[in-house]
Backbone as CSV, one residue per row, in Angstrom:
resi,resn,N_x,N_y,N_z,CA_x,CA_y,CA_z,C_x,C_y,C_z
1,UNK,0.835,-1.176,0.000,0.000,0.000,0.000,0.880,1.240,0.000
2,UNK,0.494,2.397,-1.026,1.267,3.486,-0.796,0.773,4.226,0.219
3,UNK,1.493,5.961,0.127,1.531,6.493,1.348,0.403,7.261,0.823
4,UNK,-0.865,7.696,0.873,-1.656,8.655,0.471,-1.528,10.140,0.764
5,UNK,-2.149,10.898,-0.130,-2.049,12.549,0.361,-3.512,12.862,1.024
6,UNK,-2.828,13.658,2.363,-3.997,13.560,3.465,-4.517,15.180,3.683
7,UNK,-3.837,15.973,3.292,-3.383,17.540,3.787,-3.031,17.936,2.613
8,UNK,-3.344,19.333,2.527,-2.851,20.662,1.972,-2.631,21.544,2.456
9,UNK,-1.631,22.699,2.166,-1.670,23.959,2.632,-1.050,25.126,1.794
10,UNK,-1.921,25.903,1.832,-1.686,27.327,1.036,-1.153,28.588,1.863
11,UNK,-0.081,28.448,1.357,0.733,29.940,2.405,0.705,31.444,1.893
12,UNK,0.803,32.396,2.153,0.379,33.368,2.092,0.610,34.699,2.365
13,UNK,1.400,35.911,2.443,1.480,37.137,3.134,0.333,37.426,3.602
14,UNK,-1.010,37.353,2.836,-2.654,38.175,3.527,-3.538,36.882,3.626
15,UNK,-3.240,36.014,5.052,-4.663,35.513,5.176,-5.578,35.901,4.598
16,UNK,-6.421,37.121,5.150,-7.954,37.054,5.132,-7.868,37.212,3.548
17,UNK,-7.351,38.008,2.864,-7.398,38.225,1.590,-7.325,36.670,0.596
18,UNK,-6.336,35.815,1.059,-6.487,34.720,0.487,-7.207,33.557,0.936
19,UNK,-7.827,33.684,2.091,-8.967,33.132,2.150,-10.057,33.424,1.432
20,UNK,-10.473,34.778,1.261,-11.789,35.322,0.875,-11.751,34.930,-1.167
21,UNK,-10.343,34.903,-1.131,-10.478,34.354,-3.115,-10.387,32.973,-2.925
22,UNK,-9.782,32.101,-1.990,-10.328,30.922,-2.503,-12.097,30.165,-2.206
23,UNK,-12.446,30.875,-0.842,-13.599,30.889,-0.170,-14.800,31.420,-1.452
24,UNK,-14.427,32.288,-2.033,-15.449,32.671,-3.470,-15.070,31.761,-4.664
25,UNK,-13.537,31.548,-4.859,-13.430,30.370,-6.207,-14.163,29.105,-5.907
26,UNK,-13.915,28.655,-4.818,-14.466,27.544,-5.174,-15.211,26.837,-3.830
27,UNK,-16.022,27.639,-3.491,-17.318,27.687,-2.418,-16.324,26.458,-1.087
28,UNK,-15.441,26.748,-0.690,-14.674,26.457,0.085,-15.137,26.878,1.575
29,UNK,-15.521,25.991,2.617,-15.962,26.711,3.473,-14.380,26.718,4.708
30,UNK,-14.214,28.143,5.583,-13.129,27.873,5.809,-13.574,28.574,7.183
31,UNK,-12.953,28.092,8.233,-12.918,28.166,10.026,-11.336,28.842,10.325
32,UNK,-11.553,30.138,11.032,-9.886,30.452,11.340,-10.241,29.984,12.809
33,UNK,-8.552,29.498,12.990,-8.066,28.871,14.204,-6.482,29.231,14.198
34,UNK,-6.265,30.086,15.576,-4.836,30.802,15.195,-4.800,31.681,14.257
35,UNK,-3.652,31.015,14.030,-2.699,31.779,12.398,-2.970,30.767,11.228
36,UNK,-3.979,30.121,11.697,-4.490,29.555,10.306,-5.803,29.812,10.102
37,UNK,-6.686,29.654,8.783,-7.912,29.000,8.239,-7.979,27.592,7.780
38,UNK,-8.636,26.653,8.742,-8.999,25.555,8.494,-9.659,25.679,7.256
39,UNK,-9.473,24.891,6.337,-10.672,24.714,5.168,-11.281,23.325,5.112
40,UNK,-12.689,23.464,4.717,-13.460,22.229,4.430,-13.514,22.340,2.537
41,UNK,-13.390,21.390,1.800,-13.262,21.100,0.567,-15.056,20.976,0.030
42,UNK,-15.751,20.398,1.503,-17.104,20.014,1.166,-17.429,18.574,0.184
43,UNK,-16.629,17.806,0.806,-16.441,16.645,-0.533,-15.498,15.490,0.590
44,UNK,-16.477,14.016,0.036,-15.498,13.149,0.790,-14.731,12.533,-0.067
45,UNK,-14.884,13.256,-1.677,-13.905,12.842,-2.626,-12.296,13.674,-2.523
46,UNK,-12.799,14.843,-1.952,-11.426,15.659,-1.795,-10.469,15.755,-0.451
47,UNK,-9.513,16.267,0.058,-8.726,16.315,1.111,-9.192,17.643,1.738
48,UNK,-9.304,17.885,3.052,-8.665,19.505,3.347,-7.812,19.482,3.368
49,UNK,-7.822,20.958,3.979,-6.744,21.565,4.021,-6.638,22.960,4.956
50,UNK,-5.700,23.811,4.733,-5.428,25.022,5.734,-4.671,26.075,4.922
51,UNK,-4.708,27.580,5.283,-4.137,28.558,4.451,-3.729,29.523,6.055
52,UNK,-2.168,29.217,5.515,-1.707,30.509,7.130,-1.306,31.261,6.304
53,UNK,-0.782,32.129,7.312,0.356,33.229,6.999,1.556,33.353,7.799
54,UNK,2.678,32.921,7.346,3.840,32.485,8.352,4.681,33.653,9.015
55,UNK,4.749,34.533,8.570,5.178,36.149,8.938,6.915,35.949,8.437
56,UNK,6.892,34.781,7.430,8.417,34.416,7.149,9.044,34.209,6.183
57,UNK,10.027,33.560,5.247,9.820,33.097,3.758,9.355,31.472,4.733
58,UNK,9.049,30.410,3.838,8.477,31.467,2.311,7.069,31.642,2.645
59,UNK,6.826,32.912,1.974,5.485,33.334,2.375,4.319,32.801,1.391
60,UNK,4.907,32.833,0.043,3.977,31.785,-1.059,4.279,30.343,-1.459
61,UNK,3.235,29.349,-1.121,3.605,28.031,-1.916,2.360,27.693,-1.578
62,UNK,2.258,26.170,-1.634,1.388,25.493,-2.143,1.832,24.237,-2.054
63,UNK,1.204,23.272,-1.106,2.183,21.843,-0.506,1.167,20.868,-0.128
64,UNK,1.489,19.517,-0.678,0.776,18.286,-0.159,1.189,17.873,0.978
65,UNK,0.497,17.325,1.824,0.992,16.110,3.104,0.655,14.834,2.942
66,UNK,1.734,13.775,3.090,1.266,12.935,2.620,1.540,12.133,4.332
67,UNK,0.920,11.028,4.069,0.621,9.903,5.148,1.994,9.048,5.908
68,UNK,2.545,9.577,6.559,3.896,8.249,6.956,3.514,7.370,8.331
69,UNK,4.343,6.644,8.721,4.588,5.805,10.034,5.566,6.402,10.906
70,UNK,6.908,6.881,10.085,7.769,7.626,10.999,8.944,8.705,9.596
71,UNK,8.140,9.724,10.388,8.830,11.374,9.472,10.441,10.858,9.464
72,UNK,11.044,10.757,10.414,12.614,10.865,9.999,13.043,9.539,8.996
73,UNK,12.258,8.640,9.525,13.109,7.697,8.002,12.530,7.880,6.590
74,UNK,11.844,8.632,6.442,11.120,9.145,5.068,11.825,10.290,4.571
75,UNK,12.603,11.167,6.006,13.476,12.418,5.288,14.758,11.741,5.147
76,UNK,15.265,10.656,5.768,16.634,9.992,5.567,16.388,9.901,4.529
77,UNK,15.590,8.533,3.937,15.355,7.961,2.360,15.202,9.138,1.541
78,UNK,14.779,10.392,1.176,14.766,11.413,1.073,16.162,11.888,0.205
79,UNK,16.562,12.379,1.872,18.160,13.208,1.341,19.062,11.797,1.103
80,UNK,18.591,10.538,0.819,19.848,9.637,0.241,19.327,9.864,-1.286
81,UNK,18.305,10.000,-1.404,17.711,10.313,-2.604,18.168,11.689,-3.521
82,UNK,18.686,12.359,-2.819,19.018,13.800,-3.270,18.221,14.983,-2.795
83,UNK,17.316,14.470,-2.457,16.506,15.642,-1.606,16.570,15.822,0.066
84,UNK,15.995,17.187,0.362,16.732,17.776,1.557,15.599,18.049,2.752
85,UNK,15.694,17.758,3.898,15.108,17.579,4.932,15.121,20.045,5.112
86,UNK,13.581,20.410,4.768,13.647,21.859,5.258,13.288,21.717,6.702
87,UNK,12.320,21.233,7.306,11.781,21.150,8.532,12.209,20.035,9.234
88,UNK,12.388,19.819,10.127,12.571,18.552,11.018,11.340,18.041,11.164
89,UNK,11.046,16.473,11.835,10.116,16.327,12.709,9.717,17.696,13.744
90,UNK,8.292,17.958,13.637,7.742,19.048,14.561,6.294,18.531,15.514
91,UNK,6.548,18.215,16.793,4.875,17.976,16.845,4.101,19.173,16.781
92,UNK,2.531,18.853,16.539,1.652,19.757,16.023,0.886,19.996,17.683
93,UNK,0.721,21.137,18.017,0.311,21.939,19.647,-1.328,21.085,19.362
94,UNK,-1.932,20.688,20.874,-3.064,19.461,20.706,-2.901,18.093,20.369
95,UNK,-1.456,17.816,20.389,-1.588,16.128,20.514,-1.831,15.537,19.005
96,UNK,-1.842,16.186,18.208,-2.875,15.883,16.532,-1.796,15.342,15.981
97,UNK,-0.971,15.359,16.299,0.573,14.512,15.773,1.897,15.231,15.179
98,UNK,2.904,15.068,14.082,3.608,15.876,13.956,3.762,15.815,12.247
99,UNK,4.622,16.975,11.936,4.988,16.939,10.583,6.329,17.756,10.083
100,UNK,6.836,17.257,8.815,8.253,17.491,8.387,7.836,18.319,7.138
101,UNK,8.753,18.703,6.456,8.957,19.035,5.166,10.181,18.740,4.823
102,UNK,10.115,18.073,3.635,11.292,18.044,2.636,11.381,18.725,1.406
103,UNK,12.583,18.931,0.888,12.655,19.302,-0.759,12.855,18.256,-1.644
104,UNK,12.285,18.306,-2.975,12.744,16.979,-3.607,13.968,17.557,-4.138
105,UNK,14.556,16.572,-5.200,15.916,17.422,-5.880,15.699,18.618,-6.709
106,UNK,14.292,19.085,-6.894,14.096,20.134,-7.569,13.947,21.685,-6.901
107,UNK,13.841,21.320,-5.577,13.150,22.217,-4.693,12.049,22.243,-4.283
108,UNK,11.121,21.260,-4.931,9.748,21.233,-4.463,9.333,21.267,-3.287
109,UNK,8.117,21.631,-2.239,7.884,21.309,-0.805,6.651,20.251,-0.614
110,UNK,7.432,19.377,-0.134,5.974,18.146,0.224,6.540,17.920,1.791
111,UNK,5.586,18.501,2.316,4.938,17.770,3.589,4.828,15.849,3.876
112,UNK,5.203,16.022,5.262,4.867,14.519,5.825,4.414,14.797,6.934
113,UNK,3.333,14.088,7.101,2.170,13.698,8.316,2.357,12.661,9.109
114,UNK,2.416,12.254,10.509,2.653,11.500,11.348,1.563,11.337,12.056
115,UNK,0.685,11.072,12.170,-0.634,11.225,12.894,-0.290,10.853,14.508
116,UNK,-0.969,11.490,15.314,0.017,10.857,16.908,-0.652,9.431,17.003
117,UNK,-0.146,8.764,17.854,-0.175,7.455,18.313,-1.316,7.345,19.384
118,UNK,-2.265,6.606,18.810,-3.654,6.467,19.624,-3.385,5.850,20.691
119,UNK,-4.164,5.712,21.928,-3.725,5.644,23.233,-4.697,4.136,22.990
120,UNK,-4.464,3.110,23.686,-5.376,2.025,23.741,-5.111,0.888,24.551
C-alpha cells in the first residue's frame, strides 16, 4: 500500500485576503483557528486543508501532506535520494501529531504527516 495525500496547505502574506479568493473560487468553506484557516473542501472525494500566513519566507507556496509511520526515516530515504530535509520532525500543539517538510531534488515542498499514536 502506498503512502496517500492527506493535507494541503496554502501559504500566504494576507490571510484574510487569500482566504476570501479561494472561499469565493471555489465555495470552500473555511474556520480560522490561530494563524491559520482551516478549510473544508465540502467533498469526501477531496482532502482539506489550511491557508496561514507564516510572517516568514516562504510566504507563497502550495504543498501536499502525505501519510507516513515515521517522518525521519522518510526524510533519511529522502536526502539519500538527493533531496533535503527543510523542517525537522515538529509535533503539532493538541496532541494531533507531527509533521516534516522536505525538498525533492528540484526544490519542491511536500509535507509529511505522522498522525500521533492512539492511546489504547
Amino acid at each position: 500500500m502506498g503512502n496517500p495525500v492527506v493535507h494541503f496547505e496554502v501559504g500566504c502574506r494576507d490571510r484574510a485576503k487569500t482566504q476570501e479568493f479561494y472561499s469565493k473560487l471555489f465555495d470552500w468553506e473555511m474556520e480560522s483557528s490561530g494563524p491559520t484557516a482551516m478549510i473544508s473542501t465540502g467533498s469526501e472525494d477531496g482532502i482539506d486543508g489550511h491557508i496561514t500566513s507564516l510572517g516568514h519566507e516562504p510566504h507563497n507556496y502550495v504543498t501536499f501532506y502525505v501519510l507516513v509511520d515515521d517522518l525521519q526515516s522518510f526524510l533519511d530515504k529522502a536526502e539519500s535520494m538527493g533531496g533535503e530535509t527543510l523542517i525537522p520532525p515538529t509535533e503539532i500543539p493538541g496532541d494531533e501529531g507531527s509533521f516534516a517538510w522536505l525538498a525533492d531534488p528540484d526544490g519542491n515542498i511536500v509535507g509529511l504527516w505522522q498522525p500521533a499514536p492512539v492511546d489504547g
